[in-house]
C-alpha positions in Angstrom: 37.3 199.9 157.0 38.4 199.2 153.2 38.1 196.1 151.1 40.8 194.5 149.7 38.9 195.7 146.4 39.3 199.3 147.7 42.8 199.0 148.2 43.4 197.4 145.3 42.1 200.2 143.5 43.5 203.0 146.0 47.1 201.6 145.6 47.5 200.9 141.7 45.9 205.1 141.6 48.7 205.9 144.2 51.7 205.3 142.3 50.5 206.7 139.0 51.0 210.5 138.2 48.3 212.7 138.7 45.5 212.1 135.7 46.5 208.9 134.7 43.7 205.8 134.8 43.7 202.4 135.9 41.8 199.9 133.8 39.9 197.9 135.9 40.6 194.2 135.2 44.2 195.5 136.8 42.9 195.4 140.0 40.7 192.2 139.5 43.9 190.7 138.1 45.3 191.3 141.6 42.3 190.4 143.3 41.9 187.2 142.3 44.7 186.3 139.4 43.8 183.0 138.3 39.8 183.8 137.6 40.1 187.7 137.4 37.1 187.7 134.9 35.0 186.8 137.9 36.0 189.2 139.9 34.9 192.2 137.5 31.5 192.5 138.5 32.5 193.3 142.4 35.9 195.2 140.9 32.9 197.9 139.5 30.2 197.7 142.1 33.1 199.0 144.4 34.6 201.2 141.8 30.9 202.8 141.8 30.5 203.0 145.5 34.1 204.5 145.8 33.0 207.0 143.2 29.4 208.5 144.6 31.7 209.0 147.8 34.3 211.0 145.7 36.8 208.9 146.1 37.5 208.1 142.3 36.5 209.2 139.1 34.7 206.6 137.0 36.2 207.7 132.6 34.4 206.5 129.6 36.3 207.9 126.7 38.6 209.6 128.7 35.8 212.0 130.5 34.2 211.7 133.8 31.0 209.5 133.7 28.2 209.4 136.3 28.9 206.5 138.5 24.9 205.6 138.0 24.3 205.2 134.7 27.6 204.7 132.4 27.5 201.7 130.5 30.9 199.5 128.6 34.1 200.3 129.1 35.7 202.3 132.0 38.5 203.2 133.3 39.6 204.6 137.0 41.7 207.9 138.5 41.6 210.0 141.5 39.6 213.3 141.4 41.2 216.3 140.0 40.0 219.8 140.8 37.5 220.7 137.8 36.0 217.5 137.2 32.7 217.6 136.3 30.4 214.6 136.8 27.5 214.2 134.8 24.6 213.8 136.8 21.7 213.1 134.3 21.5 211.4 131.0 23.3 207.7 130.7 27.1 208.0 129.6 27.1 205.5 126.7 28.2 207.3 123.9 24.9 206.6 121.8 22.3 208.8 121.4 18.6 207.3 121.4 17.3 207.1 117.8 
């Protein structure tokens, strides 16, 4: 059984050419359009889910981000044969100093 969040985010991927990203206030937008900014925090706890399950790739700056640790701004596609998903170190672009 899928959420409404899940099929959200399945059907706004399914009619975009392979590779291409959703951004994910899209799909909050559609969710819940007149207070979509409160629907961002359960937009990316499912995008994350979805993700460790393969279903979606999670993108910070355009490259596959572990669904456990990336941090800002993201982005959503469907797999493509090659990815590779970080599993380690956080995904947020800054190096510790």
């Amino acid at each position: 059984m899928t959420s409404p969040i899940e099929d959200a985010i399945l059907s706004q991927l399914a009619d975009l050419p392979p590779g291409k990203s959703i951004d994910p206030a899209n799909v909050a937008r559609v969710i819940l359009p007149e207070r979509w900014q409160r629907a961002l925090g359960q937009v990316r706890s499912t995008a994350v889910g979805m993700a460790r399950q393969g279903q979606v790739v999670i993108l910070r700056h355009n490259k596959p981000a572990n669904p456990d640790s990336f941090k800002g701004v993201y982005r959503l596609r469907l797999p493509m044969e090659g990815d590779v998903i970080p599993t380690s170190a956080p995904d947020d672009g800054e190096e510790d100093q």
